[in-house]
C-alpha positions in Angstrom: 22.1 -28.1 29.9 21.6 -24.4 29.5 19.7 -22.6 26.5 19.5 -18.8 25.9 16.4 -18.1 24.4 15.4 -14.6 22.7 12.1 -13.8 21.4 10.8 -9.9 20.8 7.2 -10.5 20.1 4.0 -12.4 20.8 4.4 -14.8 17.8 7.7 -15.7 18.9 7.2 -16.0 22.0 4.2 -18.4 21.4 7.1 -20.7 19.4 9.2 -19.5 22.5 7.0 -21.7 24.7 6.5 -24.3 22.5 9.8 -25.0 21.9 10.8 -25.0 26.0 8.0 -27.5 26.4 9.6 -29.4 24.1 13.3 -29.2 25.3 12.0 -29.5 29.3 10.0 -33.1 28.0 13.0 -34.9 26.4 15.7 -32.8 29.1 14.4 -33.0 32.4 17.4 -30.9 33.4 17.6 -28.4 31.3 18.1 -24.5 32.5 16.5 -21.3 30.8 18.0 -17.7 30.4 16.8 -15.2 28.2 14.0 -12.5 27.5 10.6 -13.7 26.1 6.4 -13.2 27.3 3.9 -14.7 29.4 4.0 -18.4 27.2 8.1 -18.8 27.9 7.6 -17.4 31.2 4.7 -20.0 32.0 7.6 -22.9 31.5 10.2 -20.9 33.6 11.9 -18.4 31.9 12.6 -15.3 34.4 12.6 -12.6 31.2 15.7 -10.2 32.0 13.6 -7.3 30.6 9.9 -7.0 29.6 9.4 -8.4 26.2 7.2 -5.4 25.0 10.1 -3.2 24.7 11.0 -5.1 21.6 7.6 -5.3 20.1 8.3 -2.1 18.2 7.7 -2.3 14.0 7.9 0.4 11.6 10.3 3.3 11.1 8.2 5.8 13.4 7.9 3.6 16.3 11.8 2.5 16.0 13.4 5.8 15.4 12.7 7.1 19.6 13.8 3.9 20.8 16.7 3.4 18.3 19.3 4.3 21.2 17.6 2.1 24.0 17.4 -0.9 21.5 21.1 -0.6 20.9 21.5 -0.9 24.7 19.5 -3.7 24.9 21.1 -5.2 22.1 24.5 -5.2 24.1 22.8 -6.2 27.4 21.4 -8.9 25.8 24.4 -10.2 24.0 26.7 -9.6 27.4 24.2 -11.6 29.0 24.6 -14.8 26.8 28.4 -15.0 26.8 28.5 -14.4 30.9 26.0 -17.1 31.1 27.9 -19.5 28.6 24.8 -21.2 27.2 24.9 -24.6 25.7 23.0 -23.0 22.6 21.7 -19.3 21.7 18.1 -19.8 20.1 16.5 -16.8 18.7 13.4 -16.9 17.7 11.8 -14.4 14.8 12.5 -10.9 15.0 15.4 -10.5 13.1 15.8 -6.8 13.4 16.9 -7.4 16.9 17.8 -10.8 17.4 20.3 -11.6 14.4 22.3 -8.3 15.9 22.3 -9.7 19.4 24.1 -13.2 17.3 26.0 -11.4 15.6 28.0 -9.5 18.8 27.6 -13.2 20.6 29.8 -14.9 17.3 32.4 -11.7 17.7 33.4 -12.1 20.9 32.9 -16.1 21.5 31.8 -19.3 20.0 28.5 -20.0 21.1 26.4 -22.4 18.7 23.6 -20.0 17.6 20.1 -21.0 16.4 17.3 -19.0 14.6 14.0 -20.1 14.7 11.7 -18.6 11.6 13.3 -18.3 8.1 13.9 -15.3 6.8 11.1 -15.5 3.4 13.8 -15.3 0.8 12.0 -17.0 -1.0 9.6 -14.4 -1.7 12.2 -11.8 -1.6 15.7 -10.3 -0.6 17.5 -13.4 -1.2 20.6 -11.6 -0.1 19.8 -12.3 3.4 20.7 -15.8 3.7 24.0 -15.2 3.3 24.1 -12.5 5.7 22.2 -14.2 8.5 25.2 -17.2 7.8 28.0 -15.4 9.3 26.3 -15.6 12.6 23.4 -18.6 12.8 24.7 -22.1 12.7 20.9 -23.9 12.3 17.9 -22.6 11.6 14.4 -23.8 12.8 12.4 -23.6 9.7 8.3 -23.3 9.3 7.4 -24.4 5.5 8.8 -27.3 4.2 10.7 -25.8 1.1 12.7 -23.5 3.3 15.8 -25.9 4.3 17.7 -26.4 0.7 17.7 -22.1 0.6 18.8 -22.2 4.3 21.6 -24.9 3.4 22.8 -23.7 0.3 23.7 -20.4 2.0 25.7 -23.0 4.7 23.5 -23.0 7.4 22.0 -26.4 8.9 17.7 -26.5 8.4 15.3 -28.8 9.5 11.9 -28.2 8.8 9.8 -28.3 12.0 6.1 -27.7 10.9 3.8 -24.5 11.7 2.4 -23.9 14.6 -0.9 -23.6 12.8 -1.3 -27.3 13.3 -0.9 -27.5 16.6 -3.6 -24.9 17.4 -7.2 -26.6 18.4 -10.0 -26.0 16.5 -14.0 -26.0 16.8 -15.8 -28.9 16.4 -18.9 -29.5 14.1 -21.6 -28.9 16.7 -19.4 -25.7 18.0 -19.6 -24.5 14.5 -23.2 -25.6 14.0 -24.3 -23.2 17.2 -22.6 -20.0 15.7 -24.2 -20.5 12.4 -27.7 -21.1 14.6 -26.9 -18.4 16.2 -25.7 -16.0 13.2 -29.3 -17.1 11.1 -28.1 -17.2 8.0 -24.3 -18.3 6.1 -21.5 -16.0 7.7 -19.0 -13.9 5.8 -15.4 -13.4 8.1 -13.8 -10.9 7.6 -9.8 -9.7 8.7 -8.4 -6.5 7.5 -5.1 -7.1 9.8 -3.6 -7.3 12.9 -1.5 -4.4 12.6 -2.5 -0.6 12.8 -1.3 0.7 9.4 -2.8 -2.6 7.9 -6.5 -1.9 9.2 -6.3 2.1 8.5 -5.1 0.9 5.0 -7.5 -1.5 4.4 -10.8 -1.0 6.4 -12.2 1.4 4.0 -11.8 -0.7 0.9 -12.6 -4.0 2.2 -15.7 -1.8 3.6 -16.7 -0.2 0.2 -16.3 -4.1 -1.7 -19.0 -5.5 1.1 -21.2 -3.0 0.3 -21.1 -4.1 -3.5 -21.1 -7.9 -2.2 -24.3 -7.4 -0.1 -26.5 -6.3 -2.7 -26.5 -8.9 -4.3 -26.1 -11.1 -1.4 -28.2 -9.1 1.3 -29.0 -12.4 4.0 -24.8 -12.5 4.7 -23.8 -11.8 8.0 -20.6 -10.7 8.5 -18.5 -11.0 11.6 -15.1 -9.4 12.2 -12.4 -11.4 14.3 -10.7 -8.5 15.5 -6.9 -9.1 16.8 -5.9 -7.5 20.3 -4.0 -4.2 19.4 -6.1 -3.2 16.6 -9.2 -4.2 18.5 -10.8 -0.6 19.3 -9.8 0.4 15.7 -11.8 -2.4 14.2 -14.4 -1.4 16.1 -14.5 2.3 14.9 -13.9 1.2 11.2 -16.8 -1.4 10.8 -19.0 1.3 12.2 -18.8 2.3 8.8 -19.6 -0.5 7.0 -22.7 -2.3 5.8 -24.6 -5.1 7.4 -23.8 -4.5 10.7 -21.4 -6.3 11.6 -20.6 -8.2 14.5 -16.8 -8.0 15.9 -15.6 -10.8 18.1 -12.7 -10.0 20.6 -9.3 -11.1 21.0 -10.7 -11.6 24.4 -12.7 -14.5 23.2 -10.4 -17.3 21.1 -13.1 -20.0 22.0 -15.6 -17.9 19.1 -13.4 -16.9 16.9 -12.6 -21.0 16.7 -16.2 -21.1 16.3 -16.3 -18.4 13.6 -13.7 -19.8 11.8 -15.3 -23.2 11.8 -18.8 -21.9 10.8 -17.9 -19.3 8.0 -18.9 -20.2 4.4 -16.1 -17.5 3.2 -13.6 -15.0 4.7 -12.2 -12.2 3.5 -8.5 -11.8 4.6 -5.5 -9.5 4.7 -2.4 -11.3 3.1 -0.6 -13.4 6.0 -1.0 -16.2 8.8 -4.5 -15.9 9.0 -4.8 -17.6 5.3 -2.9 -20.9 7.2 -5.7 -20.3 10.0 -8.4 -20.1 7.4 -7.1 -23.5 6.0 -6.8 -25.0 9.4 -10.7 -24.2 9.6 -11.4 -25.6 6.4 -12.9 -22.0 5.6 -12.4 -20.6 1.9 -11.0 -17.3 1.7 -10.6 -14.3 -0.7 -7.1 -12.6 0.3 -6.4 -8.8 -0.3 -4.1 -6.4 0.6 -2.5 -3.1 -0.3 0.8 -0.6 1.0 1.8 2.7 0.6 2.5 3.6 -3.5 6.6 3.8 -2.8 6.1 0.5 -1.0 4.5 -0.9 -3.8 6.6 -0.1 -6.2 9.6 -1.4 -4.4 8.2 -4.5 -2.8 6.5 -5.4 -6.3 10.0 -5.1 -8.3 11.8 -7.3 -5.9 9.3 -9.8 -5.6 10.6 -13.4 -6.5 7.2 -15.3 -6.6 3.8 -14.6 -8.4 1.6 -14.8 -5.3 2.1 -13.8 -1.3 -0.7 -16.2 -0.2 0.6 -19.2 2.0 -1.8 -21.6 1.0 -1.1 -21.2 -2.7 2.9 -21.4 -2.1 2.5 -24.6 0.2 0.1 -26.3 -1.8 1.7 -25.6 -4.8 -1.7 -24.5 -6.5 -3.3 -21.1 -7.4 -7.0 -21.6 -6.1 -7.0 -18.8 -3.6 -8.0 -15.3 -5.5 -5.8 -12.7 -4.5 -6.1 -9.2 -4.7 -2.8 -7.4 -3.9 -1.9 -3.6 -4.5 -3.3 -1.7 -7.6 -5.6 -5.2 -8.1 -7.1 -4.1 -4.4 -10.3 -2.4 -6.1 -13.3 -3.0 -4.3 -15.5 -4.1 -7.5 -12.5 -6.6 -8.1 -12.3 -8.0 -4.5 -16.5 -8.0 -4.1 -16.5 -10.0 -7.9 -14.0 -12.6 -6.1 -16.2 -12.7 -2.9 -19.2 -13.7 -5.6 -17.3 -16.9 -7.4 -15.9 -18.1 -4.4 -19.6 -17.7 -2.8 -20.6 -19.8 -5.2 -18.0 -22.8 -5.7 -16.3 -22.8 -1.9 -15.8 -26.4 -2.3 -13.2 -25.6 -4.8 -10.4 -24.6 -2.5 -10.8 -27.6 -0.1 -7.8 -29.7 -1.4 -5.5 -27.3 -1.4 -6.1 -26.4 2.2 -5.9 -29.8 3.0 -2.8 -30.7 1.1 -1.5 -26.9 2.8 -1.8 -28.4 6.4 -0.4 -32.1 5.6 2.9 -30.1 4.3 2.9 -27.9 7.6 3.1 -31.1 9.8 -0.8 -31.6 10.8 -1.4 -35.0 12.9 2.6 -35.3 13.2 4.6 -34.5 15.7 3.6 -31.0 17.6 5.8 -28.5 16.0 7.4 -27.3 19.6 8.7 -30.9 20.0 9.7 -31.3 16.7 11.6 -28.1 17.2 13.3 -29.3 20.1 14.6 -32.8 19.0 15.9 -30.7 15.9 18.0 -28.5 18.3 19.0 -31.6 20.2 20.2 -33.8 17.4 22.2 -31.1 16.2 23.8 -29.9 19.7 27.0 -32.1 19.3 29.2 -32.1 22.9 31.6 -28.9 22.5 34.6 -28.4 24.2 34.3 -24.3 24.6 37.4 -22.5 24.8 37.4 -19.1 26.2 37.3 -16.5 23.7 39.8 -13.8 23.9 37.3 -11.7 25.1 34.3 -12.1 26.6 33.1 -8.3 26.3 30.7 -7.4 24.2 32.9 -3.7 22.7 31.0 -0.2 23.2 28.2 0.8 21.2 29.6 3.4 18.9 
């Protein structure tokens, strides 16, 4: 059997090498082709191209590369119809991987599968549709993703996060860092992304400073993620209570962190599934650019943008997103969830049971979805096998 695989960043290619473990346990004699990073290289992929070239976001970065990531678009699409994979699974980063599926379903008939919904749910709806005409079955993350995926004639299986796979501190782990903290710890993450921390640094900075006054034992430490690490580092320079940043170098404290926090304040996104994974109560905040604002909060299809509130179905996690991101506002949240941090306990325990936690390990889940769905195809040669000229 042979799979394609395409992933353009780290977070896919974490579900990248999940997934191949998967597939490699249930078919021993299965063959990989494709571009992914160091976890879908680790269980055999030989990546056709670096995967960093793709890990490019925003309109700045994109715009001097537009012209080499057309190329690589074609190469990569050329590549899976001269190989003749078995199934194409692209995983995440739409921007480049539903083009690469769509030249693959122009020029042959390869079965296609995305892994990662696109959140129409929250917005754009429009794009289920449009990622139809060239996926054939998606590989979904939250559980009330597959009806929107099928209704737009796609197949869906839900396949769990891979939050719930991830291992966690124990007690006594946890019970060190707080020993070794002295007193209860405040997290907090303002991002893993550049504009994110520049955005958010100074007012998540100025609500501590209210917070600590009234709370002035708190020590806060600062998981910092790996690219935005030495901005973190100059940011929190700036803020009270000295706080203590702990490197991306070092996932064995952060679990620890995690574990021992008594609260966490958060920028909107994974890390809120993390957070619940930990059991750690959170505040979630966040802000954009004012033309960003206004568009995002006009086309906005639910009434909150933290995960743990859309799985569990409950509002218990405060939120403080764009002209609501006012340091007083966010530093009065820190207070009441200070003081009642049991109260968001069931929903991050009814968040993880949804996302598959003590089931099946979302990788293999993943693959048995792929593999109950890959049906024996007799492939007939497309009239062409060449991918046409970028224009």
């Amino acid at each position: 059997m042979k799979v394609f695989l395409v992933a353009g960043e780290p977070s896919g290619d974490r579900l990248g090498g999940a997934l191949m473990a998967g597939l490699k346990s249930l078919q021993p004699d299965i063959a990989f082709n494709g571009i992914g990073g160091t976890q879908m290289i680790a269980q055999g992929l030989v990546s056709r191209f670096p995967m960093d070239e793709l890990s490019v976001m925003g309109l700045a970065e994109i715009l001097p590369k537009y012209f080499h990531l057309k190329r690589r678009i074609r190469e990569t699409a050329q590549a899976v119809l001269d190989t003749q994979p078995d199934v194409l699974i692209t995983v995440d980063s739409p921007d480049f991987c539903l083009r690469v599926a769509r030249q693959v379903k122009d020029a042959g008939n390869i079965r296609t599968v995305h892994y990662v919904a696109p959140t129409v749910w929250a917005w754009r709806p429009g794009r289920a549709a449009k990622m139809a005409r060239v996926i054939d079955h998606v590989l979904a993350l939250f559980p009330f993703e597959p009806p929107l995926m099928q209704a737009a004639g796609m197949d869906c299986d839900f396949v769990g996060h891979p939050v719930v796979a991830e291992p966690q501190s124990s007690e006594q782990e946890a019970a060190a860092f707080r020993a070794e903290m002295g007193g209860d710890i405040l997290l907090v993450l303002p991002g893993s992304r550049r504009g994110e921390v520049s955005r958010l640094a100074p007012t998540f900075g100025a609500a501590l400073e209210r917070f600590l006054n009234t709370h002035p034992e708190t020590r806060v430490v600062v998981p910092a993620a790996g690219p935005v690490e030495p901005l973190v580092r100059d940011a929190v320079r700036h803020w009270p209570g000295n706080p203590i940043v702990i490197p991306a170098s070092d996932p064995a404290r952060k679990r620890a962190a995690f574990a021992a926090a008594r609260l966490a304040l958060a920028a909107s996104g994974t890390v809120s599934l993390e957070l619940a994974a930990a059991q750690t109560p959170m505040v979630i905040a966040y802000d954009m650019s004012w033309l960003s604002r206004r568009i995002i909060s006009r086309m906005l299809l639910v009434d909150t943008v933290t995960l743990v509130n859309l799985v569990s179905e409950t509002r218990t996690v405060p939120e403080f997103i764009g002209e609501k991101c006012q340091p007083d506002l966010i530093a009065e949240g820190l207070a009441q969830v200070w003081t009642a941090p049991g109260a968001q306990a069931d929903a991050m325990a009814l968040t993880m049971q949804r996302l598959g936690q003590g089931g099946t390990p979302p990788g293999l889940r993943a693959a048995e979805a792929v593999l109950a769905r890959l049906q024996p195809r007799q492939i007939q040669p497309p009239p062409s096998t060449r991918v046409p000229p970028v224009s």
